[in-house]
C-alpha positions in Angstrom: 0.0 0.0 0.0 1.6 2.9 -0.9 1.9 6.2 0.8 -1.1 9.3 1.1 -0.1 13.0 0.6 -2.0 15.5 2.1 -3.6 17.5 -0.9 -1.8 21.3 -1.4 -5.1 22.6 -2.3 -3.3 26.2 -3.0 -1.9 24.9 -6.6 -5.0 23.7 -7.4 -8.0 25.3 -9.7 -10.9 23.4 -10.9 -13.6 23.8 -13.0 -14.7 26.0 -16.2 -17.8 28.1 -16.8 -20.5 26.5 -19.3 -23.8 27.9 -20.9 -24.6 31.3 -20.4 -22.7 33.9 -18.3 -25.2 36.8 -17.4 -23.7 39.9 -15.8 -24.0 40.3 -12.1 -24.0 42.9 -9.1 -20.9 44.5 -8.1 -21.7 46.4 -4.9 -19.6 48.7 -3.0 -18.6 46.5 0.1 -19.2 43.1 0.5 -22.6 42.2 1.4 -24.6 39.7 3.5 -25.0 37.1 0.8 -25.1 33.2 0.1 -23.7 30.9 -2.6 -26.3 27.9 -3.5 -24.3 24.9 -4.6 -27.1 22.4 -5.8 -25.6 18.9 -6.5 -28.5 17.2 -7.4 -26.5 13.5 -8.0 -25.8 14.0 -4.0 -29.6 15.7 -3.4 -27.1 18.5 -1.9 -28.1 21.9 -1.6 -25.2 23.4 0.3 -25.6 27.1 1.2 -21.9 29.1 2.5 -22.0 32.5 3.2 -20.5 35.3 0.9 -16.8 36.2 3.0 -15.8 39.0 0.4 -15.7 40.1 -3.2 -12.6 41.4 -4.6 -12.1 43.5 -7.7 -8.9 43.8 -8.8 -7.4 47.2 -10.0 -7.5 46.0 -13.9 -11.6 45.6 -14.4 -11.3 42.6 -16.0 -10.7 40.2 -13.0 -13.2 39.6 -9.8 -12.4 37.0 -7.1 -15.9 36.3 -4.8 -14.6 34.2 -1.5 -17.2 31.9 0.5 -16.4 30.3 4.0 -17.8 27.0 3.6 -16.1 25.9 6.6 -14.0 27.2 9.7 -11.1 25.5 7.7 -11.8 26.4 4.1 -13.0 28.9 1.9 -14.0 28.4 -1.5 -12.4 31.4 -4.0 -14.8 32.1 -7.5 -11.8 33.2 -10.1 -13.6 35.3 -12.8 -12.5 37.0 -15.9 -14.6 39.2 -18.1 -15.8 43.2 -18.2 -17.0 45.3 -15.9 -20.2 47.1 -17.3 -22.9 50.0 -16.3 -19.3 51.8 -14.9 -18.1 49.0 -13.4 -21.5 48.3 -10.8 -22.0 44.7 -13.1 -19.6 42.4 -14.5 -20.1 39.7 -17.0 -18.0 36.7 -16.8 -16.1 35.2 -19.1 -13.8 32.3 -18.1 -13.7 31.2 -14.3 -12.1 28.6 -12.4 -13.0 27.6 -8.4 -9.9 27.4 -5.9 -9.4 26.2 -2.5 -7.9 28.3 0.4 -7.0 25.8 3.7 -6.1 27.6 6.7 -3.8 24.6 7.3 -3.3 21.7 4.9 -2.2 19.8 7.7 -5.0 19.7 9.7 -7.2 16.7 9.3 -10.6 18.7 9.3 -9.3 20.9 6.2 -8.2 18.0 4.3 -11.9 16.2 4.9 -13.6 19.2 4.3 -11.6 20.0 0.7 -11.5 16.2 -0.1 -15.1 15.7 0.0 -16.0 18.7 -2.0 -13.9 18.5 -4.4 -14.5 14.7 -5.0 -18.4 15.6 -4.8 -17.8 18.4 -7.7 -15.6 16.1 -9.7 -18.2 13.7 -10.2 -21.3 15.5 -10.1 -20.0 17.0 -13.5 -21.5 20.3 -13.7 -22.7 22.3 -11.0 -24.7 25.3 -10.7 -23.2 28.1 -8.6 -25.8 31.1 -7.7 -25.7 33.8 -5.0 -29.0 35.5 -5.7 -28.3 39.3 -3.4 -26.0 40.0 -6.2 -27.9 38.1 -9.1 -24.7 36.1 -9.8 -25.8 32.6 -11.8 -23.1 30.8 -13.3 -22.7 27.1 -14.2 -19.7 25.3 -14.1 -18.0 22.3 -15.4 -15.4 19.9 -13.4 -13.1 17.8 -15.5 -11.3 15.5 -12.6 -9.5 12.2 -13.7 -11.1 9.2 -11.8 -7.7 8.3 -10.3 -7.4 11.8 -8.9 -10.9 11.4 -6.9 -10.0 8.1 -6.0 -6.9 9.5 -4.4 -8.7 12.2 -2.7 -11.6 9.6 -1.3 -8.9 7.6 0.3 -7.5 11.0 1.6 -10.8 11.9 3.0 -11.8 8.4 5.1 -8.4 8.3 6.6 -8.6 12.3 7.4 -12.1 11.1 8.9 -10.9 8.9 11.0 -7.9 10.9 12.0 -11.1 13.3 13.3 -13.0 10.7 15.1 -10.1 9.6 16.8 -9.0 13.7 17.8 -12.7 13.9 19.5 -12.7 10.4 21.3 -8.6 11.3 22.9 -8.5 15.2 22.4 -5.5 14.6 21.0 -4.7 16.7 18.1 -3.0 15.4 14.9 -1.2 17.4 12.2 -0.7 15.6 8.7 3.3 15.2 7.6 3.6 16.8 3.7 6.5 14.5 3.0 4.4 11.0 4.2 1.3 11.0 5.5 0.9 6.8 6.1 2.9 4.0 4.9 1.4 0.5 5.0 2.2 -0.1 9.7 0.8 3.3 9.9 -2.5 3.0 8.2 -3.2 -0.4 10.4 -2.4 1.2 13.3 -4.8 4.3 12.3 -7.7 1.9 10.8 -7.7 -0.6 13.9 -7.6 2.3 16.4 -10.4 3.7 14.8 -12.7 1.1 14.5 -11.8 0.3 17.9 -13.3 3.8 18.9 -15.7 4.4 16.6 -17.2 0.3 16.3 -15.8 -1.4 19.2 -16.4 -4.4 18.0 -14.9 -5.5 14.5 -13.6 -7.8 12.6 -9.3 -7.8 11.4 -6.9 -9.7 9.9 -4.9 -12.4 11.7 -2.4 -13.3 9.2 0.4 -14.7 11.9 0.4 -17.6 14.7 -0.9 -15.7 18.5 -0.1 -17.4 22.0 -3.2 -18.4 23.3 -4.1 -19.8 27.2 -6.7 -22.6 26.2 -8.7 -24.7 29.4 -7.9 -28.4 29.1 -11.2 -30.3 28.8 -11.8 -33.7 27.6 -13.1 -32.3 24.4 -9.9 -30.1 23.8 -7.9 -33.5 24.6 -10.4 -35.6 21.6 -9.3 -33.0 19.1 -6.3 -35.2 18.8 -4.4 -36.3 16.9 -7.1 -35.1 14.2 -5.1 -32.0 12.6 -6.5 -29.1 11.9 -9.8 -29.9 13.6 -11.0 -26.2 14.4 -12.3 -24.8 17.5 -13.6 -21.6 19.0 -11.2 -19.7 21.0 -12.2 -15.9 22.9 -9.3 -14.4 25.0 -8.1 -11.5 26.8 -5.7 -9.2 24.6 -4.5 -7.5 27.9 -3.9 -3.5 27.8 -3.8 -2.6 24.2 -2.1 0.8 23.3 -1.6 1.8 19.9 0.8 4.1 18.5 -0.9 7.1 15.5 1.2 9.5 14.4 3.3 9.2 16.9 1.1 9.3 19.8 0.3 6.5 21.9 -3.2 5.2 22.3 -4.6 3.7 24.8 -7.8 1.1 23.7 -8.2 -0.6 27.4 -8.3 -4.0 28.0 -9.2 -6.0 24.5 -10.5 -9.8 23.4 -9.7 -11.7 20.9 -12.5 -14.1 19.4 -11.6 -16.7 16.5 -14.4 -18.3 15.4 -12.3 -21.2 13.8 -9.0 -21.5 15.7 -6.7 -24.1 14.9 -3.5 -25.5 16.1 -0.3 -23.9 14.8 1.5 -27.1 16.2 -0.8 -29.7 17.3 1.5 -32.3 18.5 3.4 -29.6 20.9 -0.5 -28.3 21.8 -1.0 -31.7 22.5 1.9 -32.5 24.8 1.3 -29.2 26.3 -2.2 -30.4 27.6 -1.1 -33.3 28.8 1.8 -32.3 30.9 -0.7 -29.0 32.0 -0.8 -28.8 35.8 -3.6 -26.3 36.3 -5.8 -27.1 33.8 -4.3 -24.4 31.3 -2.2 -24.7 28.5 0.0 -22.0 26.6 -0.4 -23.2 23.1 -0.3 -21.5 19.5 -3.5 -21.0 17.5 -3.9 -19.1 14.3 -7.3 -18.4 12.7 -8.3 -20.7 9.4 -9.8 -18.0 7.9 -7.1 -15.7 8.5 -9.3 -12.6 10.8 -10.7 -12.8 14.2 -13.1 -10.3 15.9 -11.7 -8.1 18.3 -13.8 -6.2 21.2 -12.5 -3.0 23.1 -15.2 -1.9 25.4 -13.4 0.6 27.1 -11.8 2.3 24.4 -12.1 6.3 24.4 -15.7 6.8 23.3 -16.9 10.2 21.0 -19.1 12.3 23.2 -23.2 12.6 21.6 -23.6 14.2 18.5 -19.8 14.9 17.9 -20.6 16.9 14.6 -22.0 20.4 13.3 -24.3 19.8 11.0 -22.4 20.9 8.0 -19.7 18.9 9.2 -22.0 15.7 9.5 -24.0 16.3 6.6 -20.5 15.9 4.7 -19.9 12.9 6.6 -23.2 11.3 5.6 -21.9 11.4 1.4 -20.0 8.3 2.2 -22.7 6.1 0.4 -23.4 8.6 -2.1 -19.6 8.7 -2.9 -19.6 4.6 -3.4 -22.1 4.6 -5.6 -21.1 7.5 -8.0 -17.7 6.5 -7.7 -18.7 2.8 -9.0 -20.8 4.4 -11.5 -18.4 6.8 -13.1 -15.7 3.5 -13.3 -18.4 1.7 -15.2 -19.4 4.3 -17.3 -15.5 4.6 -18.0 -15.2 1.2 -19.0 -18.6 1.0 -21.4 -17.0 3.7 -23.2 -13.8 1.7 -23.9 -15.2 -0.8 -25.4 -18.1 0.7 -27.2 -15.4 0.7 -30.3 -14.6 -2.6 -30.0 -15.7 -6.2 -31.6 -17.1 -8.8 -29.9 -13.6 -10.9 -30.4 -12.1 -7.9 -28.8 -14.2 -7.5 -26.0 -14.1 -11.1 -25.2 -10.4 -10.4 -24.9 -10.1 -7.4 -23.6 -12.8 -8.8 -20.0 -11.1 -12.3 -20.0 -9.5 -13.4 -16.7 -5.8 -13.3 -16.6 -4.4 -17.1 -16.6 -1.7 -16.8 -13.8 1.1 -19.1 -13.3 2.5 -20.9 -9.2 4.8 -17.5 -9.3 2.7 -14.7 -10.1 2.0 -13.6 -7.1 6.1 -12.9 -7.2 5.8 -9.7 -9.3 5.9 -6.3 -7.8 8.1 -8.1 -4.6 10.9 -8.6 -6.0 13.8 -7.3 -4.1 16.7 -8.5 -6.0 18.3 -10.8 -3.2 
């Protein structure tokens, strides 16, 4: 799994102006107004207040600012002319940039991940603030692979954030790495550890296990492999984000299909047992177990503004659009193709004992 960067949203501009661009309202100061972003695909009607409206000394550029959210503003680049003595202007290019107050903090990421991902796929957006009469639309041209990046930038942001409100520990994310492969475990289990409790992980490698020795343990052998269920304390778990430690309280393991890593030592372990425990080595034929932390660092009620959790709530909607706008992608590479082609091109690779060998090999 390869490593995240945090987005630098400042050398970023999206978007393009389409259909008609009808002059609008310059007023003296900035006033009390509202930009309506209505993203029908996400039934989204997002209203951020008007923050200020620039015009710059030559009359043919206006910037209009919106605070969509403590951590970012949202900056409407237009060119054009200033009409009527320069009291309207009539656009005619634009682009939309993002302004962070810090790109390292995981609320800003979140905040500019998710809208810019929702923009990306929703197409074309409408953009109005009515006080001033300003109605534009605009179009957003985003590669899938950058919006896939960004979604995978905004759950781990998220979950930097639930874990910030259950701890009150604060997190800042580092522009030269933000995870490699031990640091997103340790993110992902601590999270779900907060925000389910009870969840289900991999278990790739052999754990020490205390099992009772019971005549039904004992007539598990010398059958091998035979598998049994097997829930036991974890002890105090702490986990280390980012650098800060973690602590998740007092943990259990449950396999629901343990097995003996070594069943003739497991064996001779139980018989020699003296207190009717045994310290064996199990490992989990399926390869996850489910792991409980009931007193892990719990988010207080309602830990969300609404804006904030009304962004949260697009995770679904993000799913399905994303899966959409992949299978749309794919329909239109093959619409020129034959049937002998597409047969071809959708066939499942035949892979050979040593495929899994490519992309790890390390030269030794």
């Amino acid at each position: 799994m390869s490593a995240v960067l945090p987005i630098d949203f400042s050398s970023i501009q999206i978007g393009n102006l389409v259909g008609l661009h009808p002059p609008f309202r310059l007023p003296v100061s900035t006033p009390e107004a509202t930009l309506h972003v209505v993203v029908p695909e996400f039934k989204l009607n997002l209203l951020v207040p008007l923050e200020e409206l620039a015009k710059h000394v030559e009359p043919t550029r206006v910037n209009v600012k919106f605070a969509v959210d403590e951590e970012v503003a949202l900056t409407l680049a237009l060119t054009g002319r200033a009409l009527e003595g320069g009291e309207m202007f009539e656009p005619g290019e634009g682009s939309l940039g993002f302004d962070l107050a810090d790109h390292n903090a995981p609320r800003a990421q979140f905040v500019g991940t998710t809208l810019m991902a929702m923009l990306g796929l929703a197409k074309e957006v409408p953009l109005q603030v009515p006080e001033i009469g300003l109605n534009l639309s605009m179009s957003f041209n985003i590669p899938l692979s950058d919006i896939n990046g960004m979604l995978i930038t905004r759950q781990l942001t998220h979950a930097l954030m639930v874990i910030e409100r259950a701890t009150g520990l604060q997190f800042k994310l580092l522009p030269e790495s933000l995870y490699d492969k031990e640091e997103r475990d340790s993110l992902a289990f601590t999270y779900y550890a907060i925000a389910e409790r009870s969840f289900v992980w991999p278990v790739n490698d052999p754990i020490g296990a205390l099992v009772f020795v019971t005549e039904d343990m004992l007539a598990r052998f010398p059958e091998e492999g035979k598998t049994f269920q097997y829930k036991g304390p974890l002890g105090p778990v702490v986990k280390t984000v980012m650098g800060q430690s973690i602590a998740l309280g007092e943990g259990q393991i449950h396999i629901a299909d343990a097995a003996f890593s070594d069943p003739v030592g497991a064996q001779r372990e139980m018989m020699q047992s003296k207190n009717g425990r045994a310290a064996v080595a199990i490992y989990s034929l399926s390869g996850q177990a489910r792991f409980e932390f009931p007193e892990a660092p719990r988010l207080p009620n309602n830990p969300w503004d609404w804006k904030l959790q009304t962004l949260i709530d697009l995770e679904p909607k993000f799913d399905t659009h994303l899966a959409d706008a992949y299978h749309a992608l794919a329909a239109a590479t093959l619409a020129d193709l034959s049937e002998e082609e597409k047969a071809h091109v959708t066939s499942r690779p035949s892979l050979d004992a040593d495929a899994h060998l490519m992309g790890d090999q390390t030269g030794e």
